[in-house]
N, C-alpha and C positions, 0 to 999 in steps of 0.2 A: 504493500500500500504506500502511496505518495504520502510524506508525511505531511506536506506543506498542503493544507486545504485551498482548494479551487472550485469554481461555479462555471463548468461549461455547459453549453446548452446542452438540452434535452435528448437531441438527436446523437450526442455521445455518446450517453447512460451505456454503457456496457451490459453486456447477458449477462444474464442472473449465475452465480457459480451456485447457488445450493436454493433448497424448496424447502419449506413449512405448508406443514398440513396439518390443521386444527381437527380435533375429532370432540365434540364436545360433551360424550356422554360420560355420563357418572351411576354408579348403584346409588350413590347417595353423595349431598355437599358437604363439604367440612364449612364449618362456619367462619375461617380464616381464606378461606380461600376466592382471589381475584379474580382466577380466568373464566372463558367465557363457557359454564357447565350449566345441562338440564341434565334432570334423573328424571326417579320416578319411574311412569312409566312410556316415556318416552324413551327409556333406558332400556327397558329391558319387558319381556312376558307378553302379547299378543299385540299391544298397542304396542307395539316398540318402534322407532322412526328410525333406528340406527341402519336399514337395508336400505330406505330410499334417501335416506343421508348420502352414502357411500356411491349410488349412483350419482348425484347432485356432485359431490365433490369432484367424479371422474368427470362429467362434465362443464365443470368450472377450469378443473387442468385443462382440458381441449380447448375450451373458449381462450383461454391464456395462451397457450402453443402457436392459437392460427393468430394471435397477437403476435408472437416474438418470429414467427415464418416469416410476418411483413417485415421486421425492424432489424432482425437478426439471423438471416438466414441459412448461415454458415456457424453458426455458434456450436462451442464446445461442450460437452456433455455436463452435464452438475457432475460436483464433486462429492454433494453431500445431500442427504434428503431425510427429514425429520416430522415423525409423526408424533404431534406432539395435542395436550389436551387437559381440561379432559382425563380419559383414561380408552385409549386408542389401542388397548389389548380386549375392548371388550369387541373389536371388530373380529371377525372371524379371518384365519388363512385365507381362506379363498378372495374374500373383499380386499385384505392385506395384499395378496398376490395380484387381483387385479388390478389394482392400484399403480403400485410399483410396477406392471408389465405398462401401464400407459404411462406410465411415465419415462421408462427405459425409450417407447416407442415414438413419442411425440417431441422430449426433450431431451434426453441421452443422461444415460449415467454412468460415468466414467468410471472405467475398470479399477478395481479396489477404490468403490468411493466410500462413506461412511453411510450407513444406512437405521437411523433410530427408529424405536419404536419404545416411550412410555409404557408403563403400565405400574399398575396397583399390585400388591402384592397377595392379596388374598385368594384364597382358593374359586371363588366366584369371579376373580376378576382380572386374575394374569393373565389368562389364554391358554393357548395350547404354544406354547413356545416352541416346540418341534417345529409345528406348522409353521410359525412364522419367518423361523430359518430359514425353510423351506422354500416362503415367499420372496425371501431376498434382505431379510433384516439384518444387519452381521452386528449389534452396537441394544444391547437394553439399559433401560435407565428407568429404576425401580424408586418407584414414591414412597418412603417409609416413613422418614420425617423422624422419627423416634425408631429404640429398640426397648425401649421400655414402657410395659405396659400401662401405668398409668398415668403419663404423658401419654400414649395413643387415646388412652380414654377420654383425657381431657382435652384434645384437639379433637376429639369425634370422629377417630380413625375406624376403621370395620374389622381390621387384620390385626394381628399379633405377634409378636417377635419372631416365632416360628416360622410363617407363613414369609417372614423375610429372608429366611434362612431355605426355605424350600424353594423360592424364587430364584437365588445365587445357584444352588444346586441342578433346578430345572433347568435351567439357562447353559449352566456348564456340560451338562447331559445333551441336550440339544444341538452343543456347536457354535451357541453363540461367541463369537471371540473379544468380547469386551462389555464388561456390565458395572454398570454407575450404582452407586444408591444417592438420594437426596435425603440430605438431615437438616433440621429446623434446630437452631439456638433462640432464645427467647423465650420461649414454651411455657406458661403458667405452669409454675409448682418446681421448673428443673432446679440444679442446683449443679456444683462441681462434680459429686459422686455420682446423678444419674447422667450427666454429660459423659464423663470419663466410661463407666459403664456402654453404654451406645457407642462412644468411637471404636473403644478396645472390640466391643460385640463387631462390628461394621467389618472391623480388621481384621479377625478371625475366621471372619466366612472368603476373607480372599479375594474379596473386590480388587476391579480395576480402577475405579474413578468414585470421586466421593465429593458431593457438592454440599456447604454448609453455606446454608443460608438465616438471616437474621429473620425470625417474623415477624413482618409489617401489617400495620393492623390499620392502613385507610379505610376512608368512604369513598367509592368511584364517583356517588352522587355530586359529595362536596364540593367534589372536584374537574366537576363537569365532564367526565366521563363517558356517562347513560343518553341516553335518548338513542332517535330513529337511528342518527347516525353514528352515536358512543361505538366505541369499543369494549366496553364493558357492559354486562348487566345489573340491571340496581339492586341494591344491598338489599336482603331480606329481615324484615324485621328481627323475627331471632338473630339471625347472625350479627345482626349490628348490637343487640343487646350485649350477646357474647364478649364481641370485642372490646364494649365499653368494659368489661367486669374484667378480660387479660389486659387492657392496657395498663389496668391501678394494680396488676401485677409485677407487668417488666419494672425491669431497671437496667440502662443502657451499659451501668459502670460492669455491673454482674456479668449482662452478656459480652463485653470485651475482655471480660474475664477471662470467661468458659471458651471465646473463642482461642486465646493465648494459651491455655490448658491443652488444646488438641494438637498444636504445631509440631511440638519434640515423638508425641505419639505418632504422628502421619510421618515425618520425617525419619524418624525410626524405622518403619513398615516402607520406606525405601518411595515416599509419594512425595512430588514437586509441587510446589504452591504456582500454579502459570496463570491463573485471576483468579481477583481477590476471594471470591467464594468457591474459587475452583480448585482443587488439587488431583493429579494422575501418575501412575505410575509410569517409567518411561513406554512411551511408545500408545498412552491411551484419551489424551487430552481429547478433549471434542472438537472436533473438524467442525462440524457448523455452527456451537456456539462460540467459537473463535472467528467465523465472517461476523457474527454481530460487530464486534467488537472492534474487528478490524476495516471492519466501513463497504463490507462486500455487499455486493449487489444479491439479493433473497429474492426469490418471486413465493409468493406465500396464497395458500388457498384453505378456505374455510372460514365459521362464523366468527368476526373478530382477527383474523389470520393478518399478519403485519408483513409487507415487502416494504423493500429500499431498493432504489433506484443504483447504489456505491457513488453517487453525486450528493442530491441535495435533497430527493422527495422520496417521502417516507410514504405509505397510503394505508390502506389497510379497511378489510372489509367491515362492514356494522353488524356488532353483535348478536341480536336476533336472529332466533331461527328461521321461523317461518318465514320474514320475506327475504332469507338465502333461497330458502327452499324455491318460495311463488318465483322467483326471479330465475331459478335455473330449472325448474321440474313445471313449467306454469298450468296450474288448475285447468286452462281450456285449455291446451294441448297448444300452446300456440312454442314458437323457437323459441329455445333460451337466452336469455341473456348474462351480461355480466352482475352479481349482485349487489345490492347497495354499500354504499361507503365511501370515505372522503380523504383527504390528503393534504399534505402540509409541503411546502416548499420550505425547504433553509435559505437563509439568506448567509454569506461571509463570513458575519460574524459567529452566526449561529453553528455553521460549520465548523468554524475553528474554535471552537468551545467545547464541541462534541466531539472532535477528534483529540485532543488533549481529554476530555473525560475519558472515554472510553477506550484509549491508550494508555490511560497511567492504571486503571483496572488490571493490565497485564501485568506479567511480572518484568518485561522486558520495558518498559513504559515507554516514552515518546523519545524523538531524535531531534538531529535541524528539520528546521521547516516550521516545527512549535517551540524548541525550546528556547529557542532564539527569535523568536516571535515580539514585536514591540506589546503588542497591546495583550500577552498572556506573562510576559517576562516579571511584571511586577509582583504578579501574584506569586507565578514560580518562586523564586526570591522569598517569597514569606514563607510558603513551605518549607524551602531549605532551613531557614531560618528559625524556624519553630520546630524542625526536626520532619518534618512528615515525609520528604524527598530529599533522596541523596543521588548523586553523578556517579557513572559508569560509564568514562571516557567521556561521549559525546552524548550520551542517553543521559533523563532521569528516569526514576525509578521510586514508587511509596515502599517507606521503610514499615519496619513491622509496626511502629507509632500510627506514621501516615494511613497504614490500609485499617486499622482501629479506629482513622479517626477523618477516613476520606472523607465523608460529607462536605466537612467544616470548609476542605480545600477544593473541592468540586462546587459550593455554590457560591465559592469567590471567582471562579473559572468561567462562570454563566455572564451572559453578554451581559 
């Protein structure tokens, strides 16, 4: 990636290297949870929408392909393709399979690309992971959040430690050659010992990759988010009760604590910290959430589903189900179209604030082009200065203070 941020036109934009695919069903919602999910029984048992979901989504890809045949007609194969949600293991092989065969056929996917597929850990709701092997997934990445049971309790989890353990195992049986878990710090009630407990458990089963995330507890509403055109859906009353009752739980000091408690353990088990909530062992780091990051151009499909242009415009479809559906399956039978949703252009500045963000996330952080940047160099400078970034030749980079306490340096960094 060009370090030094640039706004050429439109007609540049480069092909997409990697695909998101939103799947948005759930057995059930955790009441912490952002993304854009329906359950119920939209989920699953006679009324279930997950079948004409999965045709909707293959013809959303199509709609998108005979887009980039016009713009880019000689484009190179994606590198990476990520099913993400949701819980997109409650798709079956065959949907999984035909998915990925449209998309090897329309957009290419490049030989040894990474290929994810999400899923829940419970016995109702991993899959058949043989099958999905099968289908072309080579990459899982197991929702746990906790490995202790009363932490799953109180985040309103369904599975149990077990169940995460049989997940690693099934995966490993299958063929799969790289499996992630997601664990959540912040968690009402954790403390040092049931932290430590969970990473050592995590460790044990022999993971390749291990994502530790902070639990954030917004309103999408507040935040302008929701409506026709949001990308999210609106908070449901329970769940916002919930969150008000863990938020007078956290405490930011505790959770920079607990996240300094895990470093000497991952690094011990031979895992590299490559962004800030990311660590892998060699050889398993994530191919496509590494384009986030590094400003790669994403075509993304599904309700809510986020693309970037690897310029300046971000888009990303609208939340709701149903007029994804009316818009690509239309009720009188008429063509489909592309579904609703809206887009934001960057401007210069806005780019060169988000390339410095989301480059000092790495562990490799930003070069010339930002560091020596006039209008980012001040702030730079104070980071150093307060300790949060330190030089590596020509690169900076957030020290272990700085990634505890990036916020603080990331909204002096915003235009």
């Amino acid at each position: 990636m060009a370090e030094a941020p640039a706004l050429p036109s439109a007609s540049t934009a480069p092909p997409p290297e990697a695909l998101y695919l939103h799947v948005p069903f759930c057995r059930s919602i955790c009441p912490y949870c952002d993304f854009v999910v329906v359950a119920g029984r939209a989920a699953r048992g006679p009324g279930s929408r997950v079948g004409r979901f999965a045709e909707a989504l293959r013809t959303e890809i199509a709609l998108r392909a005979d887009l980039l045949d016009r713009s880019h007609p000689d484009r190179p194969p994606l590198r990476s393709v990520y099913l993400g949600g949701g819980t997109p293991s409650l798709l079956s092989p065959a949907e999984v399979g035909a998915t990925l065969g449209l998309v090897a056929d329309r957009l290419g996917i490049a030989s040894g690309a990474e290929v994810t597929l999400e899923a829940n850990p419970g016995p109702d709701e991993r899959g058949d992971l043989a099958g999905f092997r099968a289908a072309g997934v080579t990459r899982l990445s197991i929702g746990a959040q906790s490995l202790e049971p009363a932490e799953l309790r109180a985040l309103g989890r369904r599975h149990h430690p077990e169940d995460v353990a049989e997940s690693v195992r099934a995966a490993r049986r299958a063929g799969i050659g790289s499996i992630g878990i997601d664990l959540l710090l912040g968690i009402p009630g954790q403390d040092a010992a049931s932290w430590r407990r969970t990473v050592e458990a995590a460790l044990a089963l022999g993971t390749d990759h291990l994502s530790l995330y902070h639990l954030t507890l917004d309103d999408p509403d507040e935040e302008g988010l929701t409506g026709p055109l949001g990308d999210h859906l609106p908070l449901r009353p329970g769940a916002r009760r919930w969150r008000e009752r863990a938020r007078r739980l956290q405490d930011d000091d505790r959770t920079a604590e607990l996240d300094a408690l895990a470093e000497p353990l991952l690094a011990g088990a031979g895992f590299q910290r490559y962004e800030i909530a990311n660590l892998a062992r060699p050889g398993h780091a994530s191919v496509h959430n590494r384009a986030y990051w590094e400003r790669r151009p994403v075509l993304a499909a599904g309700p809510g589903a986020h693309a970037f242009d690897g310029i300046a415009t971000r888009s990303w479809n609208a939340a709701p189900l149903d007029p994804w559906l009316a818009a690509l399956r239309p009720p009188d039978g008429g063509p489909p179209a592309l579904p609703p949703g809206d887009r934001i252009v960057l401007g210069p500045d806005e780019i060169r604030s988000e390339a410095a963000i989301l480059g000092l996330r790495l562990s490799a952080g930003i070069g010339p082009g930002l560091t020596d940047d006039p209008v980012l160099a001040p702030v730079l400078a104070w980071g150093r200065a307060e300790g949060l970034l330190a030089a590596a030749g020509d690169r900076l980079h957030l020290t272990a203070r700085g990634r505890l306490l990036s916020n603080e340096l990331f909204l002096r960094l915003l235009p």
